[in-house]
C-alpha positions in Angstrom: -27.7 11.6 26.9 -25.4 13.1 24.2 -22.5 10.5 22.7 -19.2 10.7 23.9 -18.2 8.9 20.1 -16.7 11.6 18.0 -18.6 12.0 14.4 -16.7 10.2 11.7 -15.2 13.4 10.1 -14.0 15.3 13.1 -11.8 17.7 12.1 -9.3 16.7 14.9 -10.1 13.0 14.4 -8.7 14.0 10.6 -5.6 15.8 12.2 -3.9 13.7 14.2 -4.7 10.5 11.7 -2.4 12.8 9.5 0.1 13.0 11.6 -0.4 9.5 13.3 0.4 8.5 9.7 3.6 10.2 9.3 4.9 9.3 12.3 4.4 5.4 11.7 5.6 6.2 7.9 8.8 6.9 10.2 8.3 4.7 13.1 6.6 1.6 11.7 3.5 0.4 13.0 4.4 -3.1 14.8 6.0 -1.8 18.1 3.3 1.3 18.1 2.8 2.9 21.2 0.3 5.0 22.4 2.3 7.2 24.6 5.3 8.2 22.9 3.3 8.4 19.2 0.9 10.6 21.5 4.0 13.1 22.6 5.1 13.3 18.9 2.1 14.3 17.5 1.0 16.9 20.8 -1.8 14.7 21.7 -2.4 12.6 24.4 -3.3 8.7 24.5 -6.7 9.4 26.0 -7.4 11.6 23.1 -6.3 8.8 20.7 -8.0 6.6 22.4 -11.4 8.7 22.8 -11.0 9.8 18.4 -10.2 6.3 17.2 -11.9 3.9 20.0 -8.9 2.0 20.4 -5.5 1.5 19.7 -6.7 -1.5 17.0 -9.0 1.0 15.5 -5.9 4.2 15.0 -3.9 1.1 13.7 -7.1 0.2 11.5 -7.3 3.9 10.1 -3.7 4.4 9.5 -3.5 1.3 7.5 -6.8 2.6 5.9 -4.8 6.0 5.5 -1.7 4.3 3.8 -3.9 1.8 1.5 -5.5 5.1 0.4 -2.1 6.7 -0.7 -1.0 3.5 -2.1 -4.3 3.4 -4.6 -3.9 7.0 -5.8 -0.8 6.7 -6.3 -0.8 3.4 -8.4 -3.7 4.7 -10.2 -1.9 7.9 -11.4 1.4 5.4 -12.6 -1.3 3.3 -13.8 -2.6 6.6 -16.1 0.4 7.5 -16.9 1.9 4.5 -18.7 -1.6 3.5 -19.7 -0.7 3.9 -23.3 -0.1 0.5 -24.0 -1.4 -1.7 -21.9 -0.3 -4.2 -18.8 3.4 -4.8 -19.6 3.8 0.0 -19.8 1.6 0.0 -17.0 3.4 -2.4 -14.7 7.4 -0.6 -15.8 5.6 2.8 -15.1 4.1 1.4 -12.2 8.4 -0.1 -11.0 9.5 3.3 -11.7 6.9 4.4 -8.8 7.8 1.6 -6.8 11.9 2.0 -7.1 11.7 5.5 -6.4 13.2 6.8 -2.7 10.5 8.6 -1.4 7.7 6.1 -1.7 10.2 3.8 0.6 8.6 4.6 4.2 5.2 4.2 2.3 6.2 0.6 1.1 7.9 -0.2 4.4 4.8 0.1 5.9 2.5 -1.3 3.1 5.5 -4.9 3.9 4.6 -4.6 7.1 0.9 -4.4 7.3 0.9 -7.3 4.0 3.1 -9.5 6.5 1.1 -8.9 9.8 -2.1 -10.0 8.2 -0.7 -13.4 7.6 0.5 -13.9 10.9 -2.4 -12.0 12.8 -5.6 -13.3 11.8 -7.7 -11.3 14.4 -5.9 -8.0 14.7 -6.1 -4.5 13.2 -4.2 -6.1 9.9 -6.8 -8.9 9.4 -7.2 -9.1 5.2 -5.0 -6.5 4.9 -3.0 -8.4 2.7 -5.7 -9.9 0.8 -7.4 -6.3 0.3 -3.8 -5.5 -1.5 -4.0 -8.4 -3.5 -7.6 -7.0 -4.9 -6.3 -3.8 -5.2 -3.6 -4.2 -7.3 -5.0 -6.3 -9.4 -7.8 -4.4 -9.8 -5.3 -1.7 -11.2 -3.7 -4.2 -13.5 -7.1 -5.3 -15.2 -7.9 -1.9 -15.4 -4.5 -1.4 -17.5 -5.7 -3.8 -20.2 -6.5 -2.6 -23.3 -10.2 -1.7 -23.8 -10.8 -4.3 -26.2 -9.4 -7.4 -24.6 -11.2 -9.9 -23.0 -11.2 -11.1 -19.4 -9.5 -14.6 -19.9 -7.7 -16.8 -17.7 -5.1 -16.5 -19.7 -5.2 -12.5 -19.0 -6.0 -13.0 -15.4 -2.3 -14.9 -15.1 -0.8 -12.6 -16.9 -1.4 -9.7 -14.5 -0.9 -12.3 -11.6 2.4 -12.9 -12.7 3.3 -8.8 -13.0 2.3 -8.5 -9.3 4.3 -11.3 -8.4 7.3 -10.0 -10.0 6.7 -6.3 -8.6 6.1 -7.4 -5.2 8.9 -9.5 -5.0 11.4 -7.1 -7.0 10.1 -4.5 -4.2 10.9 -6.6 -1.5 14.1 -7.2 -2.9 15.0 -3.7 -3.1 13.3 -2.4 0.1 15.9 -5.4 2.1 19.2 -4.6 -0.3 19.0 -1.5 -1.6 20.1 -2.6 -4.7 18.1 -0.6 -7.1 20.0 -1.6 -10.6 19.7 -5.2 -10.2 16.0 -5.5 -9.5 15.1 -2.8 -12.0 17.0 -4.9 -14.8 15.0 -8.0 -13.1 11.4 -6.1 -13.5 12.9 -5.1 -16.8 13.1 -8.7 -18.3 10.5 -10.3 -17.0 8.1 -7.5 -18.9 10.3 -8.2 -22.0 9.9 -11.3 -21.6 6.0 -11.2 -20.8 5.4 -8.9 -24.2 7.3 -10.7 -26.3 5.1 -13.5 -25.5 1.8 -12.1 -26.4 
């Protein structure tokens, strides 16, 4: 008896994950429904629902989908102010961060980092934990080549997600774009001029 499971890399599987992705970058993804995300992206919910299995597992692949964006893109600020090290990685990787158009990307990034807190068994489950790795993964990779993996090292680049993450938050609720660039700005001073 042939499957009725669509193989991992159908084309149409790939199609509407696309645009299931845009639409939550412009919907969210907490209050997702099937039907009306189904009408915007000229599906229907039985399609969805036959592609991705459930509704858990679209919400698993578009959070998959935007963790994937969220990587290249902090790799490639990462490269770019990977000159000299954590504290010109981390104001390269702000400048990514504070810019406009990565907002619906972030919005959604908030959102899927708070529902994993709250909803151990769900779709978001380590989501938030996974983000943790991630970007800190990107930080030690920002290191010099020659420095050693130290506790003290390890803090450091704790401390520069901390104050990016929060800075973001900050801006993605006010807005306020001078205020918590200049707040990014002095903790880095701050953080190189004590190395």
């Amino acid at each position: 008896m042939p499957s009725t499971v669509p193989p991992p890399d159908s084309r149409r599987r790939d199609e509407l994950l696309e645009l299931a992705y845009r639409y939550v970058l412009d919907h969210g993804v907490a209050e997702l429904s099937l039907r009306p995300l189904a009408a915007a992206i000229n599906s229907s919910p039985r399609v969805l629902l036959y592609l991705f299995g459930s509704k858990a597992g679209l919400v698993q692949a578009v959070l998959a989908r935007a963790r994937e964006d969220e990587l290249n893109l902090l790799r490639r600020a990462r490269d770019v102010g990977n000159v000299g090290g954590l504290c010109e990685v981390a104001a390269q990787l702000w400048s990514w961060l504070a810019a406009e158009e990565h907002r619906a990307l972030l919005t959604l990034w908030f959102e899927g980092y708070a529902r994993s807190l709250i909803d151990s068994d769900s779709p978001w489950t380590d989501f938030a934990r996974r983000t943790v790795d991630d970007w800190l993964q990107v930080l030690a990779e920002a290191e010099l080549p020659d420095a050693a993996p130290t506790p003290a090292a390890e803090a450091e680049r704790t401390l520069v997600l901390a104050v990016l993450r929060g800075a973001m938050l900050d801006l993605l609720a006010t807005g306020d774009i001078t205020r918590t660039t200049n707040a990014v700005e002095r903790q880095l001073s701050l953080l190189r001029h004590s190395r």
